[in-house]
GULO-737732 format. One record per atom (N, C-alpha, C): residue number from 1; residue in three letters; x, y, z. Coordinates in Angstrom, 3 decimals. Each point is the difference from the previous one (the first is absolute). Layout:
<nodes>
<node resi="NUM" resn="ALA" X="X" Y="Y" Z="Z"/>
...
</nodes>
This chain:
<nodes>
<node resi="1" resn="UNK" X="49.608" Y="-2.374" Z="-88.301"/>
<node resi="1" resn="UNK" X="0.221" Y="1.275" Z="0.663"/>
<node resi="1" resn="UNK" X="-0.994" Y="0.197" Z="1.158"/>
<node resi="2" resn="UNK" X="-1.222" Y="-0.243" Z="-0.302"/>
<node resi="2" resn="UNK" X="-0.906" Y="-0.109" Z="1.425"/>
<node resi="2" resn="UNK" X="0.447" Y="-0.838" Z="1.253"/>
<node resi="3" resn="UNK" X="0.768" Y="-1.212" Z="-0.296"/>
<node resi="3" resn="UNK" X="0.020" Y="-0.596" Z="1.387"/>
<node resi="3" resn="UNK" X="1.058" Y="0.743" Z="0.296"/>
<node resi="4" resn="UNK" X="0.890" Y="0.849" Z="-0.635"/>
<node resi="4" resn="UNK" X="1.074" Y="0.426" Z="0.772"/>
<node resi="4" resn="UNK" X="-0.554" Y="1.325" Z="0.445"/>
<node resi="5" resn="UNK" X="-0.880" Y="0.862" Z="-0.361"/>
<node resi="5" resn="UNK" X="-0.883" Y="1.203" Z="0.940"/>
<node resi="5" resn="UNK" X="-0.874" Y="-0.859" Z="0.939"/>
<node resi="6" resn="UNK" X="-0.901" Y="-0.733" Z="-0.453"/>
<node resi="6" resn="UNK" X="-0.352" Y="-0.571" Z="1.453"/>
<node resi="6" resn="UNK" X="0.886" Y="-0.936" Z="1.254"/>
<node resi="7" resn="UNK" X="1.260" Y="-0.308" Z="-0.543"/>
<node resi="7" resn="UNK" X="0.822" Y="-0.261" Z="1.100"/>
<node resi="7" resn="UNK" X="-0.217" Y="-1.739" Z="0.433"/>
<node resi="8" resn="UNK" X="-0.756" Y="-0.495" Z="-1.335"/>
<node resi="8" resn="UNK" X="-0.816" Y="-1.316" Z="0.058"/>
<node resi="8" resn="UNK" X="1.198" Y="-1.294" Z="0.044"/>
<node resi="9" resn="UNK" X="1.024" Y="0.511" Z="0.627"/>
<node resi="9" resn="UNK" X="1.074" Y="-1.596" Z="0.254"/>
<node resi="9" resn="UNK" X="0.319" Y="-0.655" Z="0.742"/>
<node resi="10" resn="UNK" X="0.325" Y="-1.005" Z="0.039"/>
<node resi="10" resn="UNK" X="0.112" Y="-0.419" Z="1.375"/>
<node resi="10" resn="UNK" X="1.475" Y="0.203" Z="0.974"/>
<node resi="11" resn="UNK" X="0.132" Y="0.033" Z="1.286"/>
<node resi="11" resn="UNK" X="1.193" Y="0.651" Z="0.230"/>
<node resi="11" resn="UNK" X="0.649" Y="-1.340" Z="0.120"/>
<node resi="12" resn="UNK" X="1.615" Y="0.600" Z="-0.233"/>
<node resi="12" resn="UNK" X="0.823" Y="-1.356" Z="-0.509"/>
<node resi="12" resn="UNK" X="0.043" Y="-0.166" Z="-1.188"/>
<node resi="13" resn="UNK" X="-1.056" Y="0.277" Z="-1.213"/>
<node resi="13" resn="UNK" X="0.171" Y="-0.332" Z="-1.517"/>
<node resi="13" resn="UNK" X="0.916" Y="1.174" Z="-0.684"/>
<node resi="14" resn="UNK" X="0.832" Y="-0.500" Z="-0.909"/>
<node resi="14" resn="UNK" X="1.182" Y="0.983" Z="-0.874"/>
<node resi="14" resn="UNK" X="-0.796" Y="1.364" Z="-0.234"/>
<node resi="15" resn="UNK" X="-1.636" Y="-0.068" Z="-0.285"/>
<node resi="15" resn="UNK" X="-0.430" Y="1.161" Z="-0.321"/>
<node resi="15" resn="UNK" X="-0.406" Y="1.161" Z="0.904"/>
<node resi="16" resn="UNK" X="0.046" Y="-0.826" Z="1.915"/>
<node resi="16" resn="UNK" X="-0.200" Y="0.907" Z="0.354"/>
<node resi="16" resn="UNK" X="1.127" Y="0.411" Z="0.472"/>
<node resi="17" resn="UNK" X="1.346" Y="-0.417" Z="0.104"/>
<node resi="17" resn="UNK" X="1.398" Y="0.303" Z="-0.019"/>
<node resi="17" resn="UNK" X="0.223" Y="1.077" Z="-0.495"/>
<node resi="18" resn="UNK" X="0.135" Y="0.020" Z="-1.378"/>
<node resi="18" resn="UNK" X="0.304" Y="1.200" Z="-1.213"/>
<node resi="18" resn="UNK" X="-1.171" Y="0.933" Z="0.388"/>
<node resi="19" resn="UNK" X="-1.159" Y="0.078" Z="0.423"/>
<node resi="19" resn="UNK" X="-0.498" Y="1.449" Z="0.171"/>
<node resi="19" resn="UNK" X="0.386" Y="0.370" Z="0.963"/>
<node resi="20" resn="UNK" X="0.384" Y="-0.443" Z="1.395"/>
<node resi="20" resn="UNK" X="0.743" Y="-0.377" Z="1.147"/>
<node resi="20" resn="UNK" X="1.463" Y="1.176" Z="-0.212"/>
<node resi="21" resn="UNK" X="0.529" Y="-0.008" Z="-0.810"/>
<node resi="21" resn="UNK" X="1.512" Y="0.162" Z="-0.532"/>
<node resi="21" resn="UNK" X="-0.094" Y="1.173" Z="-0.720"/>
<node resi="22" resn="UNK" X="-1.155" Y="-0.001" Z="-0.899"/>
<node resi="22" resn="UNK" X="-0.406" Y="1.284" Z="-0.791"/>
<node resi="22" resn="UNK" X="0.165" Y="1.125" Z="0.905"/>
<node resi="23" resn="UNK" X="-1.435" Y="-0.441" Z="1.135"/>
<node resi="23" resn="UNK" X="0.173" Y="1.212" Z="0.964"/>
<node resi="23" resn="UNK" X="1.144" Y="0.450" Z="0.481"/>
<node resi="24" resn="UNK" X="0.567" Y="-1.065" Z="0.512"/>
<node resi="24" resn="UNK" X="0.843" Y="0.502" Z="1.103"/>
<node resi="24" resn="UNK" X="1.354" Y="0.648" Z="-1.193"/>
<node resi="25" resn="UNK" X="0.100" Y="-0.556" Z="-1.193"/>
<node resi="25" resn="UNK" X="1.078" Y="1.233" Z="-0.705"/>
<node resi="25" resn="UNK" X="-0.615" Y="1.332" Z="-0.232"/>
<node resi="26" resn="UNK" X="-1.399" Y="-0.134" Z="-0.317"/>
<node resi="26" resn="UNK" X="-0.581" Y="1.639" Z="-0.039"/>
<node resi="26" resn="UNK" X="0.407" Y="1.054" Z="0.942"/>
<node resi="27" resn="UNK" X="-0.335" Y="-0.803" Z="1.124"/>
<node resi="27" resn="UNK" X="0.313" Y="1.088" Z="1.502"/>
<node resi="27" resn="UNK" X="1.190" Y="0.348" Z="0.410"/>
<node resi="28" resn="UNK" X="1.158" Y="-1.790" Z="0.065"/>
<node resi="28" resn="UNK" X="1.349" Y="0.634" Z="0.315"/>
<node resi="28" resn="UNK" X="0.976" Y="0.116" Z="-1.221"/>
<node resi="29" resn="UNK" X="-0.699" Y="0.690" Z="-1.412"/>
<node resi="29" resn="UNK" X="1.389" Y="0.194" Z="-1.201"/>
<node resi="29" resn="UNK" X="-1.028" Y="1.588" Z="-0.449"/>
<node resi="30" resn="UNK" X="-0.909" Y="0.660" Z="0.429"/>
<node resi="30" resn="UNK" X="-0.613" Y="1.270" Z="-0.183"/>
<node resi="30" resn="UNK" X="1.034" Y="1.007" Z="0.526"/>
<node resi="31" resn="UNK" X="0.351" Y="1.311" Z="-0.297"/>
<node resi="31" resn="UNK" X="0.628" Y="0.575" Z="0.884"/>
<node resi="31" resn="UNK" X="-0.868" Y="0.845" Z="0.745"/>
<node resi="32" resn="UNK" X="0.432" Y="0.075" Z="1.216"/>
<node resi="32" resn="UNK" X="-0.642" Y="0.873" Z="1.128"/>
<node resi="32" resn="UNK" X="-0.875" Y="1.116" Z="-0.504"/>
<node resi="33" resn="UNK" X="-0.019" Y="0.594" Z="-1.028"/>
<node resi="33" resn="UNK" X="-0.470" Y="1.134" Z="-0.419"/>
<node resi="33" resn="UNK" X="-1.340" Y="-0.224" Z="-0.643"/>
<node resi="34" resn="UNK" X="0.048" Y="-1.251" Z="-0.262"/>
<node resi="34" resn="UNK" X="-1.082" Y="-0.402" Z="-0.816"/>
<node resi="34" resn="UNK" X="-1.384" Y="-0.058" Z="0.895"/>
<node resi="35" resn="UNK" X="0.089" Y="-0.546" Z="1.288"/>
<node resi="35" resn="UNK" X="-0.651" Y="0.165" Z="0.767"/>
<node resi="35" resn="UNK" X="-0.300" Y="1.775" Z="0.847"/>
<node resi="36" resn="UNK" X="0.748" Y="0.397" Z="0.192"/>
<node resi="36" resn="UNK" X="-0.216" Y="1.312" Z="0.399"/>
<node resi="36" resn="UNK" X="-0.614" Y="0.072" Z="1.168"/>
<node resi="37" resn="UNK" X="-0.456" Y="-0.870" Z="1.312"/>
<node resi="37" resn="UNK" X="-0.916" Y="0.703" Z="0.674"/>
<node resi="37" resn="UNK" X="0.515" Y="0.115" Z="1.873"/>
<node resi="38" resn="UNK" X="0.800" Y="1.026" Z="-0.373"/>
<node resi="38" resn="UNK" X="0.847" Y="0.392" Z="1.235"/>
<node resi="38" resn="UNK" X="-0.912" Y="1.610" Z="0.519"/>
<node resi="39" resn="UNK" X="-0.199" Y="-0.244" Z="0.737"/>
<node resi="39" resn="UNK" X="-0.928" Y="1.229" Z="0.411"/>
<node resi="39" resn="UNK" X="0.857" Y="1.206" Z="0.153"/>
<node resi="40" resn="UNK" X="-0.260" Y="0.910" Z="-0.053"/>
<node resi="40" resn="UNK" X="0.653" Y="0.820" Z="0.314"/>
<node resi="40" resn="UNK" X="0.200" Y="1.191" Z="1.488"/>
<node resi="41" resn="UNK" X="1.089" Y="-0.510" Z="0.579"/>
<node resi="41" resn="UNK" X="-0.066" Y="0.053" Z="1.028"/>
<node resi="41" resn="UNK" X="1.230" Y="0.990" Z="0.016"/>
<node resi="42" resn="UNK" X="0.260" Y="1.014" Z="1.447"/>
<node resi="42" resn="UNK" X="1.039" Y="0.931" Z="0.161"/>
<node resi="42" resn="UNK" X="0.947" Y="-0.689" Z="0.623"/>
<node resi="43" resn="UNK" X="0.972" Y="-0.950" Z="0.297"/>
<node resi="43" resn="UNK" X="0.770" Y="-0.423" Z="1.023"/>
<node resi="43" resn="UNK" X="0.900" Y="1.348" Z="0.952"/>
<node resi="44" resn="UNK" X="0.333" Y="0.368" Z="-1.186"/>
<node resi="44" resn="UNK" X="1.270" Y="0.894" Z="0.483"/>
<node resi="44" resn="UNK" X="-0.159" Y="0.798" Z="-0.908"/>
<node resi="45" resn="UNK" X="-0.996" Y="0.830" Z="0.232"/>
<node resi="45" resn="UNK" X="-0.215" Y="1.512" Z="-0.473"/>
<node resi="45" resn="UNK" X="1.154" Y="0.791" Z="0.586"/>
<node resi="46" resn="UNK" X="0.320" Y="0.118" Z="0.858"/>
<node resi="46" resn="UNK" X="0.789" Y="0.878" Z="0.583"/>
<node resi="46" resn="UNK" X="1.461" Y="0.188" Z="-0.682"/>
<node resi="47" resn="UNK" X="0.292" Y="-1.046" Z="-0.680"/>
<node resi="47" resn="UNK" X="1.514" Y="0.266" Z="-1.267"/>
<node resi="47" resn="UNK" X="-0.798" Y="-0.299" Z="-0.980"/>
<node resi="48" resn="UNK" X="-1.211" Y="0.980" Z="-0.442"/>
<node resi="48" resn="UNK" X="-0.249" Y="0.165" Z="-1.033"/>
<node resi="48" resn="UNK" X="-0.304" Y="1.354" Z="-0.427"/>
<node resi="49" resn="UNK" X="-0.360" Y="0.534" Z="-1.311"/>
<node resi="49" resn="UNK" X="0.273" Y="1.060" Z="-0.346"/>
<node resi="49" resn="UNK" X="-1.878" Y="0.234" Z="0.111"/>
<node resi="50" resn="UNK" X="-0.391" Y="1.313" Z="-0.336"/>
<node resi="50" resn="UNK" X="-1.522" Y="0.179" Z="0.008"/>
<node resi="50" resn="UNK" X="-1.120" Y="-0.667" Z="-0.916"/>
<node resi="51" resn="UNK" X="-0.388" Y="-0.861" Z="0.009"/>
<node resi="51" resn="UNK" X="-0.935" Y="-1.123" Z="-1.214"/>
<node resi="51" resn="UNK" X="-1.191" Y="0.821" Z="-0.479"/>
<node resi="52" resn="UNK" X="-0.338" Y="-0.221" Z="-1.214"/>
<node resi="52" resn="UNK" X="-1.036" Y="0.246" Z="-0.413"/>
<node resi="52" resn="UNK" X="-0.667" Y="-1.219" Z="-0.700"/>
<node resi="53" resn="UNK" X="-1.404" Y="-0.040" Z="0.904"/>
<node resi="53" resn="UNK" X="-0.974" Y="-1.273" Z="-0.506"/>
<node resi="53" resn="UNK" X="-0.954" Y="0.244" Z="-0.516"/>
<node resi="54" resn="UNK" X="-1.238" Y="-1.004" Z="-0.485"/>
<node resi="54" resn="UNK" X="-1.460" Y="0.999" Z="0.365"/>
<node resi="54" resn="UNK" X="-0.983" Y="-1.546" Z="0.802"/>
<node resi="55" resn="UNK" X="-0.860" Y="0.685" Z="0.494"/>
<node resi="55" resn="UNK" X="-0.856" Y="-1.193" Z="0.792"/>
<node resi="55" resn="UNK" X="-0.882" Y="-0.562" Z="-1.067"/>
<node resi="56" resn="UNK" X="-0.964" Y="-0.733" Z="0.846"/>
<node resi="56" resn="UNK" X="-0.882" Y="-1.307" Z="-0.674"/>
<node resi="56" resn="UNK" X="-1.066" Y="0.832" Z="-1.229"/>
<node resi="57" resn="UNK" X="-0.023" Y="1.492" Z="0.371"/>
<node resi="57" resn="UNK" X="-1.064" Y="0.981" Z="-0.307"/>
<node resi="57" resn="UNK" X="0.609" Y="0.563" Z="-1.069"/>
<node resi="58" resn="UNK" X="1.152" Y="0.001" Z="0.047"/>
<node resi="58" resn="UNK" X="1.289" Y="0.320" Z="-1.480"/>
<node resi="58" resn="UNK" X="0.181" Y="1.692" Z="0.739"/>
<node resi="59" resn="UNK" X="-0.011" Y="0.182" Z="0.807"/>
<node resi="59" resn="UNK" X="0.178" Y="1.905" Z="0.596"/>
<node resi="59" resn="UNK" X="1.782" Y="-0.723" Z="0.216"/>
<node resi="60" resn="UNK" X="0.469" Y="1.343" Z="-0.047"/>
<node resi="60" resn="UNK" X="1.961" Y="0.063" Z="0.435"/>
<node resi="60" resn="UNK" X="-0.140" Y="0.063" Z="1.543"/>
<node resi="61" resn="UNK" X="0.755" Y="-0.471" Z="0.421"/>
<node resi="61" resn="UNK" X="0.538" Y="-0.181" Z="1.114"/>
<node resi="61" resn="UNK" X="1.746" Y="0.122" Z="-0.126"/>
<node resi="62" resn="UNK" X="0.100" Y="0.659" Z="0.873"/>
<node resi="62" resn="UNK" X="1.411" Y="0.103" Z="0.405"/>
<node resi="62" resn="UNK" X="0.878" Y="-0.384" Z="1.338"/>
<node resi="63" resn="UNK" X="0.767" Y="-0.940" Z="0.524"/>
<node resi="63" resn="UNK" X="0.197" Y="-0.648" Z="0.920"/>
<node resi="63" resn="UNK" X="1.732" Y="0.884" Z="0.474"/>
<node resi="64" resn="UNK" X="-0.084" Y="0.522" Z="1.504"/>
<node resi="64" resn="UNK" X="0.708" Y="0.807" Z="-0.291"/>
<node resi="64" resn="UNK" X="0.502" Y="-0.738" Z="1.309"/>
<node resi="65" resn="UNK" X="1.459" Y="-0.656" Z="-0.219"/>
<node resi="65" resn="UNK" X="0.570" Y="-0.625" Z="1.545"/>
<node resi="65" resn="UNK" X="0.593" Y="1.160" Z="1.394"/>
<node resi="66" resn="UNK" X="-0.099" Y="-1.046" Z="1.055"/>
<node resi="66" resn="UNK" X="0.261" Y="1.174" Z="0.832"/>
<node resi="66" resn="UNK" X="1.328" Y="0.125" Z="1.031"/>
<node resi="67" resn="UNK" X="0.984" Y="-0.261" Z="-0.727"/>
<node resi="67" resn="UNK" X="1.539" Y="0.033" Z="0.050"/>
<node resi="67" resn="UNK" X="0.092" Y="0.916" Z="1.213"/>
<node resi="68" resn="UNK" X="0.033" Y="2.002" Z="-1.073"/>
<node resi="68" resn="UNK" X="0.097" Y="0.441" Z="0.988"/>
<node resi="68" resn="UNK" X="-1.225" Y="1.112" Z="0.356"/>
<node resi="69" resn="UNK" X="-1.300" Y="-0.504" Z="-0.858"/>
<node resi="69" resn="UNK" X="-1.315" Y="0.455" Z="0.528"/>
<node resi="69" resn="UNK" X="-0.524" Y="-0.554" Z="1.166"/>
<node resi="70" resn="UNK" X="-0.553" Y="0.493" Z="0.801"/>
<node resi="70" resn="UNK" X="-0.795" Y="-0.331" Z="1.274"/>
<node resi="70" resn="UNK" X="-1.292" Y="0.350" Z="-0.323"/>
<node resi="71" resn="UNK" X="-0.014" Y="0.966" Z="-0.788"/>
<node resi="71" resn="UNK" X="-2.057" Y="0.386" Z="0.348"/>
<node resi="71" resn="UNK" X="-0.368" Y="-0.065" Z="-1.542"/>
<node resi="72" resn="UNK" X="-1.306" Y="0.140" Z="0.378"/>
<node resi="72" resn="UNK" X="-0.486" Y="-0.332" Z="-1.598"/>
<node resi="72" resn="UNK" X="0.050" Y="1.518" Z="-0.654"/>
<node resi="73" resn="UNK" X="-0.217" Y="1.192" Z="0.754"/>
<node resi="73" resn="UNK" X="0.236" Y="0.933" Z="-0.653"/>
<node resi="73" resn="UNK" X="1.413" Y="0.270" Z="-0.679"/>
<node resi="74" resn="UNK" X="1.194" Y="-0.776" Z="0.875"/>
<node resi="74" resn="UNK" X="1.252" Y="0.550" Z="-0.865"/>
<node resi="74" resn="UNK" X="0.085" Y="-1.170" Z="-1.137"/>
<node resi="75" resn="UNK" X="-0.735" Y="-1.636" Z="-0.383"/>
<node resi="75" resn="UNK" X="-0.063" Y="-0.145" Z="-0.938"/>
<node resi="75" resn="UNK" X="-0.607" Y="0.484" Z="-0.850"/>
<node resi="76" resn="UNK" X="-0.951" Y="0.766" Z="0.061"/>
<node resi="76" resn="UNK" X="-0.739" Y="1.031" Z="-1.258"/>
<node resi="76" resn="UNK" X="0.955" Y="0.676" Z="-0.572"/>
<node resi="77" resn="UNK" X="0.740" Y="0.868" Z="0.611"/>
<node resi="77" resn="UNK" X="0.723" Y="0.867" Z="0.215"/>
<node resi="77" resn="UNK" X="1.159" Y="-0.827" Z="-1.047"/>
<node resi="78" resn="UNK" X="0.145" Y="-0.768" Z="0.762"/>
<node resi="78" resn="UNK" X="1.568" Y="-0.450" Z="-1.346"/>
<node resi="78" resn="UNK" X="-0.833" Y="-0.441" Z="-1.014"/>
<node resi="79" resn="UNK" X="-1.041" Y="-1.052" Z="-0.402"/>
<node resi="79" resn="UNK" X="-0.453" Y="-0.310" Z="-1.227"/>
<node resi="79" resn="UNK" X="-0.429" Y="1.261" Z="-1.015"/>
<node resi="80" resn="UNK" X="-0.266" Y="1.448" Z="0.658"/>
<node resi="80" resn="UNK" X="-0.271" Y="1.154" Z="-0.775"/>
<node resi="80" resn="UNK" X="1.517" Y="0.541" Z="-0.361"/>
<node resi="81" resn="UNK" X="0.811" Y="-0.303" Z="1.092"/>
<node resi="81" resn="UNK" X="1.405" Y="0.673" Z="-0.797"/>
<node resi="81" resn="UNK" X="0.520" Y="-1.138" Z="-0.956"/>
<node resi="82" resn="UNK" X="-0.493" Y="-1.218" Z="-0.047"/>
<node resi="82" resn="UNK" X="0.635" Y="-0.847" Z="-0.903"/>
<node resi="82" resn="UNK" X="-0.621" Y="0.133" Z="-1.330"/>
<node resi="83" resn="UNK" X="-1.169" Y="0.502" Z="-0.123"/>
<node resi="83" resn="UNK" X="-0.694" Y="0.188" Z="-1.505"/>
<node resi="83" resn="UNK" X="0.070" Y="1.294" Z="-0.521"/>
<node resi="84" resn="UNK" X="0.674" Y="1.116" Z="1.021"/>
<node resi="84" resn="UNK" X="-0.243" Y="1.125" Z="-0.286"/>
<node resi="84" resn="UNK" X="-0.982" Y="0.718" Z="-0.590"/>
<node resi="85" resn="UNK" X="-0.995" Y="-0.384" Z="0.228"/>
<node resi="85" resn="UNK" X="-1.371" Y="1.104" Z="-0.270"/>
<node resi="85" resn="UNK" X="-0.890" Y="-0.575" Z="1.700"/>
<node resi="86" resn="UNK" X="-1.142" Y="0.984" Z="-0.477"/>
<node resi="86" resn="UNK" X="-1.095" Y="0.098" Z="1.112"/>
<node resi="86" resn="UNK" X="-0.987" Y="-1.632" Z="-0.335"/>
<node resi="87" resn="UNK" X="0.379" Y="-0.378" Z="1.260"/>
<node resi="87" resn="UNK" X="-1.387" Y="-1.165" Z="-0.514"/>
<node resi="87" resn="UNK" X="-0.525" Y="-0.023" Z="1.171"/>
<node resi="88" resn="UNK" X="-1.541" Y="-0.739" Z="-0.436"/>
<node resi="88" resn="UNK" X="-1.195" Y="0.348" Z="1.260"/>
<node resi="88" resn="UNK" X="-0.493" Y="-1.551" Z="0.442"/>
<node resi="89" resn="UNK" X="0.145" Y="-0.216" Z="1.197"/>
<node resi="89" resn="UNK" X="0.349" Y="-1.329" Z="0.564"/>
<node resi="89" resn="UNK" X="-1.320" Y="-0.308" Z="0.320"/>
<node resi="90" resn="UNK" X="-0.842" Y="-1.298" Z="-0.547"/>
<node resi="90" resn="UNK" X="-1.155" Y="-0.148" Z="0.474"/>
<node resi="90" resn="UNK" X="-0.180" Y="-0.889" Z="1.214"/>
<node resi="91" resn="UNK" X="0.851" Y="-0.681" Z="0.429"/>
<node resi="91" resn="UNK" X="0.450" Y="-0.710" Z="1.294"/>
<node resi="91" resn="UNK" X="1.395" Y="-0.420" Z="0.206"/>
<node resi="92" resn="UNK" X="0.157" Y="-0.570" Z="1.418"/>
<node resi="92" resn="UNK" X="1.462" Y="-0.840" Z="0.157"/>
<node resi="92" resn="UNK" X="-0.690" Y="-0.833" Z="0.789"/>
<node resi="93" resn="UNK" X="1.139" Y="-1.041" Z="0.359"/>
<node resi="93" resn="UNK" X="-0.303" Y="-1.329" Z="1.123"/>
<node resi="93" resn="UNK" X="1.287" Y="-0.387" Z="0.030"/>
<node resi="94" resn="UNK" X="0.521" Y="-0.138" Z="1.115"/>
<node resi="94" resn="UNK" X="1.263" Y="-0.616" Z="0.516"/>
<node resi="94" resn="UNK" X="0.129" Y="-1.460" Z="-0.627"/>
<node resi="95" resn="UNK" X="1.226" Y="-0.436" Z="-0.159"/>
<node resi="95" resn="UNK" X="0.571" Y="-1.307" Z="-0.562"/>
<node resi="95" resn="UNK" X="0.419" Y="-0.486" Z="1.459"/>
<node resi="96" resn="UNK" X="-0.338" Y="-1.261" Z="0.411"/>
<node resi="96" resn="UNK" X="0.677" Y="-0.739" Z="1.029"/>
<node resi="96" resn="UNK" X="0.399" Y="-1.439" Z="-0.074"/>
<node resi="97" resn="UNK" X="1.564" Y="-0.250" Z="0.107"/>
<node resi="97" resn="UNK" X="0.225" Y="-1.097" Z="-0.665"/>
<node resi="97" resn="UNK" X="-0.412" Y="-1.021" Z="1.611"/>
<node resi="98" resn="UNK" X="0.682" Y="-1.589" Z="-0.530"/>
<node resi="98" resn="UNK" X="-1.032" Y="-1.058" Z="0.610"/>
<node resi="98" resn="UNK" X="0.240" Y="0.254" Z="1.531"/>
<node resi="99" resn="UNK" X="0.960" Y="0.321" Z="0.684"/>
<node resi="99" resn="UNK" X="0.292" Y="0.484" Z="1.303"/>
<node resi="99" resn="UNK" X="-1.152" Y="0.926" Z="0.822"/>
<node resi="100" resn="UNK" X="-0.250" Y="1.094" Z="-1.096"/>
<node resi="100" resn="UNK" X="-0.971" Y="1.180" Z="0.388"/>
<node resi="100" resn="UNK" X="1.015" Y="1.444" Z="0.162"/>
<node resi="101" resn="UNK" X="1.013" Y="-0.007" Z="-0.569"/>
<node resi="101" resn="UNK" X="0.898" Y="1.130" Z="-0.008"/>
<node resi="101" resn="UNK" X="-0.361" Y="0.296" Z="-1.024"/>
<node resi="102" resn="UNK" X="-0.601" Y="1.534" Z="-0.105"/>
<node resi="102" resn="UNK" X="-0.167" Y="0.555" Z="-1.115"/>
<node resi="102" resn="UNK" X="1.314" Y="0.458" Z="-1.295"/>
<node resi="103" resn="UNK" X="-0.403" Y="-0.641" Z="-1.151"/>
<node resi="103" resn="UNK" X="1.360" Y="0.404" Z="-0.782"/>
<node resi="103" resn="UNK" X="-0.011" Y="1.352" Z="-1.276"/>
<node resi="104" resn="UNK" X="-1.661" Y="0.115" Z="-0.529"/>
<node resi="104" resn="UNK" X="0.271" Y="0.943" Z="-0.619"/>
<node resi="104" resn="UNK" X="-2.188" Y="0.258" Z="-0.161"/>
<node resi="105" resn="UNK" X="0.660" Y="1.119" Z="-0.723"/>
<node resi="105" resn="UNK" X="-1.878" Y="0.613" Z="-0.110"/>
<node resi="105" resn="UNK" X="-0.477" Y="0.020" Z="-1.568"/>
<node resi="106" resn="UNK" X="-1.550" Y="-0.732" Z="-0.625"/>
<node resi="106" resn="UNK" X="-0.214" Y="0.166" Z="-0.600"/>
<node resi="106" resn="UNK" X="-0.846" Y="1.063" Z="-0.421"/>
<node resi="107" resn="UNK" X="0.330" Y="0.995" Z="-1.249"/>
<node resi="107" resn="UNK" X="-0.549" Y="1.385" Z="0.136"/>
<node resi="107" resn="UNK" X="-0.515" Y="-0.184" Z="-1.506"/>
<node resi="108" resn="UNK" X="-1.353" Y="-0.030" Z="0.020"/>
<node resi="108" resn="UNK" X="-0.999" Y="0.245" Z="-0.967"/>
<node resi="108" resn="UNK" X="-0.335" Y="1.457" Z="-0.430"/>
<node resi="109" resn="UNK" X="0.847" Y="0.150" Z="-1.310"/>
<node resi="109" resn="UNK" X="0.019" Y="1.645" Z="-1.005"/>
<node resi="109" resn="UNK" X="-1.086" Y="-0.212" Z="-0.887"/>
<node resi="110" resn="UNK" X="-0.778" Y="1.158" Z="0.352"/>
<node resi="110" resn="UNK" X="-1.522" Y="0.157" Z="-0.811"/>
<node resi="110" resn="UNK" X="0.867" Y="1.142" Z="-1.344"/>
<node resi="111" resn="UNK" X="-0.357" Y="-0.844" Z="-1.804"/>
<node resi="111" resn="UNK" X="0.171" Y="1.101" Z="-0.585"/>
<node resi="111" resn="UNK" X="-1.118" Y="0.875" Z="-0.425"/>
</nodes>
């Protein structure tokens, strides 16, 4: 079992073949999910509905696309009529996809 963690074979021999083969069924017979590491990115916020995330800090964030918002005040404005109560916004920052066209605003709710 050690020469096969230290990788101690020679290439060309049956043994380093079969670890050779091991790998490569690990990676292409796993399903996609298993790996998981697709970043998460907005493509097309704009045919999407209002997201709720939270950042690296674990606070909510709410990502509000901007279809038919233009300013960041009228996305406040719809993310408060979408929860229906009063919430108190501790920042926003515009979303801009890879072009530089802004697509939607992220709005950080302090509870």
């Amino acid at each position: 079992m050690k020469r096969f963690l230290l990788w101690s074979f020679e290439r060309g021999s049956v043994q380093y073949d079969v670890i050779c083969v091991v790998i490569l069924a690990f990676i292409f017979m796993m399903p996609p999910a298993f790996f998981d590491d697709r970043p998460d990115t907005h493509p097309h916020l704009s045919d999407q509905a209002i997201r709720q995330t939270r950042d690296d800090d674990g606070r909510l964030v709410w990502t509000v696309p901007v279809d038919s918002v233009k300013t960041e005040q009228n996305a406040v404005e719809r993310l408060k009529a979408k929860l229906g109560e009063a919430v108190v916004v501790s920042h926003t920052e515009p979303v801009y996809d890879t072009e530089g066209t802004l697509v939607a605003y992220s709005i950080w709710v302090a509870k």
